[in-house]
C-alpha positions as CSV (number, residue, x, y, z in Angstrom):
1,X,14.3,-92.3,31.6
2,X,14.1,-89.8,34.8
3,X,13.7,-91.6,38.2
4,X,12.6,-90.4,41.3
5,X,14.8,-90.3,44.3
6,X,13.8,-92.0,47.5
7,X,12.9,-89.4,50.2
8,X,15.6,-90.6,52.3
9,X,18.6,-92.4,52.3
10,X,20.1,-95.5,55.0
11,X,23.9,-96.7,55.1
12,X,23.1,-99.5,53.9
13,X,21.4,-97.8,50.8
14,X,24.4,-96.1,50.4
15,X,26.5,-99.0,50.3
16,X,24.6,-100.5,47.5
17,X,24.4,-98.1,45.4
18,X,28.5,-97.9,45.8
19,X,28.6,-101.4,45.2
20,X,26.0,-101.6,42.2
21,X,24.0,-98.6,41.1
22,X,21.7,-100.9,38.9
23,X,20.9,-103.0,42.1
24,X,20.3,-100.3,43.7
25,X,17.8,-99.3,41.1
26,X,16.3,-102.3,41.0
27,X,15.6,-102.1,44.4
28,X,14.8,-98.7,45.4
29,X,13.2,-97.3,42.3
30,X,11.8,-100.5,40.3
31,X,10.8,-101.4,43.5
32,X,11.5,-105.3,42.6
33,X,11.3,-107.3,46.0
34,X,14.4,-108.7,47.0
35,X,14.1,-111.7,48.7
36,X,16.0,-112.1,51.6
37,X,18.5,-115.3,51.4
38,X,18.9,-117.7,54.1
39,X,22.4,-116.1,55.2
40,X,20.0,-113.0,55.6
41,X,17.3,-114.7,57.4
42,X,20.0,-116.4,60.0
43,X,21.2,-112.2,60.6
44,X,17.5,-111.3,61.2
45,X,17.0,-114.3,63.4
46,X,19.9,-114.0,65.8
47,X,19.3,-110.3,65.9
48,X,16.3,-110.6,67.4
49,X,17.4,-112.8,69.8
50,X,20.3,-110.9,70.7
51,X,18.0,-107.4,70.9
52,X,15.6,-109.6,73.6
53,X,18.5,-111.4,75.5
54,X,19.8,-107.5,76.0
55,X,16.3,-106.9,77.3
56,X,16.6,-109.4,79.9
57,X,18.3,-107.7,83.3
58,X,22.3,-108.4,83.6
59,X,22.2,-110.9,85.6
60,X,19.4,-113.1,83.9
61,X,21.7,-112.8,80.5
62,X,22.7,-116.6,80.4
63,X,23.1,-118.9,78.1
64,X,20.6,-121.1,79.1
65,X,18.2,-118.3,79.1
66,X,19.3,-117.5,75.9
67,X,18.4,-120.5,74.3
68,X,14.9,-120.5,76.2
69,X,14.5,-117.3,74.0
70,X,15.8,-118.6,70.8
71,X,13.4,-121.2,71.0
72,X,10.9,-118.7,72.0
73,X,12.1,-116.4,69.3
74,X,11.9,-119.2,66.4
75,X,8.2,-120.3,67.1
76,X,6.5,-116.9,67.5
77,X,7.8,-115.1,64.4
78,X,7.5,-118.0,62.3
79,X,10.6,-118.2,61.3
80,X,10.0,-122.2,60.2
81,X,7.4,-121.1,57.3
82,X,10.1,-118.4,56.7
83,X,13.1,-120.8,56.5
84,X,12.0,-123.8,55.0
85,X,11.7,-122.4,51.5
86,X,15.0,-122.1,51.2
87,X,16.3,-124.5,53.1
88,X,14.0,-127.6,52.4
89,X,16.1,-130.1,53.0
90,X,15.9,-131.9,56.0
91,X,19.8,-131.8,57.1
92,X,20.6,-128.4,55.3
93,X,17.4,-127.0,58.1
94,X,18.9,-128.6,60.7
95,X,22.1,-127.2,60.2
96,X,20.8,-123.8,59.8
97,X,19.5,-123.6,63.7
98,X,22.5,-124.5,65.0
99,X,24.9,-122.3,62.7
100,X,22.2,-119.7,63.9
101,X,22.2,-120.5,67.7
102,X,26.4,-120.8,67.7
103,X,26.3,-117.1,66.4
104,X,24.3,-116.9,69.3
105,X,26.4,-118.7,72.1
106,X,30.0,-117.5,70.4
107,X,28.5,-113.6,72.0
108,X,30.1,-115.3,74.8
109,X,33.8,-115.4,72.8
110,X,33.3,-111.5,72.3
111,X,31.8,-109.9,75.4
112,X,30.4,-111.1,79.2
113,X,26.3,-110.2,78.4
114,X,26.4,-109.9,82.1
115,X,28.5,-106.4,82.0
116,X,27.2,-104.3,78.9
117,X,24.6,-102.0,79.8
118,X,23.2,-101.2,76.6
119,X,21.4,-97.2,76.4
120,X,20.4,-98.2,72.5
121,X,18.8,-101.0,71.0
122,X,17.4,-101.6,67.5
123,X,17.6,-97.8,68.1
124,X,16.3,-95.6,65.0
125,X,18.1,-92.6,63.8
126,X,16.4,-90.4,61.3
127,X,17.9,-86.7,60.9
128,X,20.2,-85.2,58.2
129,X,24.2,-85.0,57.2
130,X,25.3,-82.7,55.1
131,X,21.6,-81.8,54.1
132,X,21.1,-85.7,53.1
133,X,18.1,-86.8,55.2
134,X,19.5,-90.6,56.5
135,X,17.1,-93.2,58.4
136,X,18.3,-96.5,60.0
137,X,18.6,-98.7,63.1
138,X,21.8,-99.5,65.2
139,X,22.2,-102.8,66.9
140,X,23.3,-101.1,69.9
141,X,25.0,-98.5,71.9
142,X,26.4,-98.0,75.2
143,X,28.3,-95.3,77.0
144,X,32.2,-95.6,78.0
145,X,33.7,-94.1,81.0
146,X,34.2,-91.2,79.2
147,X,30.5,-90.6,78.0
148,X,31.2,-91.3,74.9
149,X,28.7,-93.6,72.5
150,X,30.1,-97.0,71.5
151,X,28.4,-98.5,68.1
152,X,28.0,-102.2,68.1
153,X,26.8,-104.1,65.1
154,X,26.4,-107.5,65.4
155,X,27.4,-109.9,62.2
156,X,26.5,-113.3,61.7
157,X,28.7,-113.7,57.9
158,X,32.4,-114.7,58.4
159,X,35.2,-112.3,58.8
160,X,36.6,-110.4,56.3
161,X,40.1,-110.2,54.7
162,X,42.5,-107.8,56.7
163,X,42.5,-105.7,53.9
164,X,38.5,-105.4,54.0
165,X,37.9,-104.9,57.5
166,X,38.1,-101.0,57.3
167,X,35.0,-100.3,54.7
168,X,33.3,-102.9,56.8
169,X,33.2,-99.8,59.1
170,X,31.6,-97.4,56.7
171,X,27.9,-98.0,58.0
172,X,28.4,-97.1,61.4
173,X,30.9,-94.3,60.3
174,X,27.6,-93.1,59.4
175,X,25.8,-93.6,61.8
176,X,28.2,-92.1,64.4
177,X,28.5,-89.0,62.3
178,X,24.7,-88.6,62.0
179,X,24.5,-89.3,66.1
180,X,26.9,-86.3,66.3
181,X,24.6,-84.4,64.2
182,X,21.2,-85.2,65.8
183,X,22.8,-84.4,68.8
184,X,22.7,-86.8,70.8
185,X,26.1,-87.6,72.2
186,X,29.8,-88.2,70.7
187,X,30.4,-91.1,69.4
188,X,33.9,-92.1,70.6
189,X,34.6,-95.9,69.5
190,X,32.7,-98.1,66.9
191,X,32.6,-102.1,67.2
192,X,31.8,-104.8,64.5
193,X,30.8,-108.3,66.2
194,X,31.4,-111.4,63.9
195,X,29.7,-113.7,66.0
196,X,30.2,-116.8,63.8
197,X,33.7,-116.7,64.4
198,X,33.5,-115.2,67.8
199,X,35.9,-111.9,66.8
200,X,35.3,-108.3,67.4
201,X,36.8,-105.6,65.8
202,X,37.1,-102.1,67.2
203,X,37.9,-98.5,65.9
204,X,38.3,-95.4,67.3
205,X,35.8,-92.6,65.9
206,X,36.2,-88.8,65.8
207,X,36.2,-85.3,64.2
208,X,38.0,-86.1,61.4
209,X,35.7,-89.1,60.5
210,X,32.8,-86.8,61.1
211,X,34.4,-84.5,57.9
212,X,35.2,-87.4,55.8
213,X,32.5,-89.2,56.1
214,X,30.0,-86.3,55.9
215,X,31.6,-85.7,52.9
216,X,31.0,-89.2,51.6
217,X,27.5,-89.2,52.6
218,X,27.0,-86.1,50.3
219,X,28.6,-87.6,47.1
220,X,26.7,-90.1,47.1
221,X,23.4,-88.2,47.5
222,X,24.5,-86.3,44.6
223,X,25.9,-89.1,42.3
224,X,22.2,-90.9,43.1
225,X,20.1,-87.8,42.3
226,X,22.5,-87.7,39.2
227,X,21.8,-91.0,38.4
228,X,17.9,-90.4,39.2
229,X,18.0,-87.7,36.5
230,X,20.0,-89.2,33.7
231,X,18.4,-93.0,34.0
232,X,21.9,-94.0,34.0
233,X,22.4,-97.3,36.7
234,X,25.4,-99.1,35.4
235,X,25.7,-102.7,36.4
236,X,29.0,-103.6,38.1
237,X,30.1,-107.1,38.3
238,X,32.0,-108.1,41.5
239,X,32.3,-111.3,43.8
240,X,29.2,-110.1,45.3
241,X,27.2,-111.3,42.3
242,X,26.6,-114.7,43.4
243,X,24.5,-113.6,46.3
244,X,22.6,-110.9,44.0
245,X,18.8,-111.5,44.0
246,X,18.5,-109.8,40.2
247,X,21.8,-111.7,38.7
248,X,18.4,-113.3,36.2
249,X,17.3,-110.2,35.5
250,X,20.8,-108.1,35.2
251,X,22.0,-107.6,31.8
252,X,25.7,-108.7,32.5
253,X,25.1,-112.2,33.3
254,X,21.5,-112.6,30.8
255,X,23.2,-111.1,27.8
């Protein structure tokens, strides 16, 4: 059965798809809701602190402040009605708001709030690589001495294995290579924030991941509108199951 491909495509679409083309369909063509788990809703949460604490002038970024908006944060989006579903014990909910405001206070591990000057934040991108039209938000950019755009993406899971750390860079890869082709600057360094454990890790970005990873960008688009016209999603099983929203309905663990 034929699918329709989505009109455009986000890096973290991308990655899905990479990691499980049947989730992916799931997802983006079944259109079955995937309900967001509570690791997810502690990464939404912080986020949006973080994005209004960067709001705040330098010198007003304290902590104190910080939790002031945390708690302001928490109570006008609702986030109790949103939480307690999945976390309804009593202990397990308490634990969640402070694992969620220690992502928030270990920012202070990584970076002095007081000296980044973001020029990006929750900033949308929507334009094309390699004739693939891409849409998404970055946490946040700034610009070095240089001029050139830094990527920052906050992370509030725990770090990954040395070994992994590189593909962990993939989303902004793209996103730096779709800044260069939008034209709005040159994306020059690319950061990843694990704030639960208070570590940052930093590449350099340049022409030759501009190539590569306009070239990755198109291979997927075509192994997607491949899949799209074939019907064929195969399933592939990998640690990441257990935090799959569709493991009940995939046919490798119902079968």
């Amino acid at each position: 059965m034929t699918a329709v491909a989505p009109p455009h495509l986000s890096p973290s679409s991308i990655g899905t798809f990479r990691q499980c083309p049947l989730k992916w369909k799931y997802n983006k063509i079944d259109k079955i809701p995937d309900p967001s788990g509570k690791e997810a809703l502690m990464g939404n949460f912080v986020h949006d602190v973080l994005e209004g604490l960067y709001g705040y002038a330098p010198e007003e970024r304290s902590q104190a402040q910080a939790q002031s908006l945390a708690r302001e944060v928490w109570g006008k989006g609702n986030w109790e009605r949103r939480v307690k579903p999945l976390v309804p014990d009593a202990e397990e909910y308490r634990m969640f708001r402070w694992k969620a405001w220690w992502c928030i206070e270990n920012l202070w591990k990584i970076e002095n709030p007081e000296e980044i000057e973001p020029d990006g934040l929750e900033f949308e991108l929507n334009g094309k690589v390699s004739g693939v039209q891409l849409k998404g938000f970055i946490d946040r950019f700034t610009m070095d001495e240089d001029g050139g755009i830094v990527i920052s993406d906050y992370k509030t899971g725990k770090v990954p294995r040395a070994d992994y750390v590189d593909e962990r860079f993939m989303q902004l890869r793209i996103y730096g290579t779709l800044i260069d082709a939008l034209d709005i600057g040159r994306t020059s360094s690319l950061e990843l924030l694990y704030l639960k454990d208070g570590v940052k890790f930093e590449v350099p970005f340049g022409e030759e991941d501009i190539i590569t990873t306009s070239a990755y960008v198109r291979n997927a688009k075509d192994d997607i509108d491949k899949a799209c016209a074939t019907g064929d999603f195969p399933a592939q099983k990998s640690v990441l199951c257990g935090w799959c929203s569709y493991k009940g309905i995939c046919p490798l663990w119902t079968n």
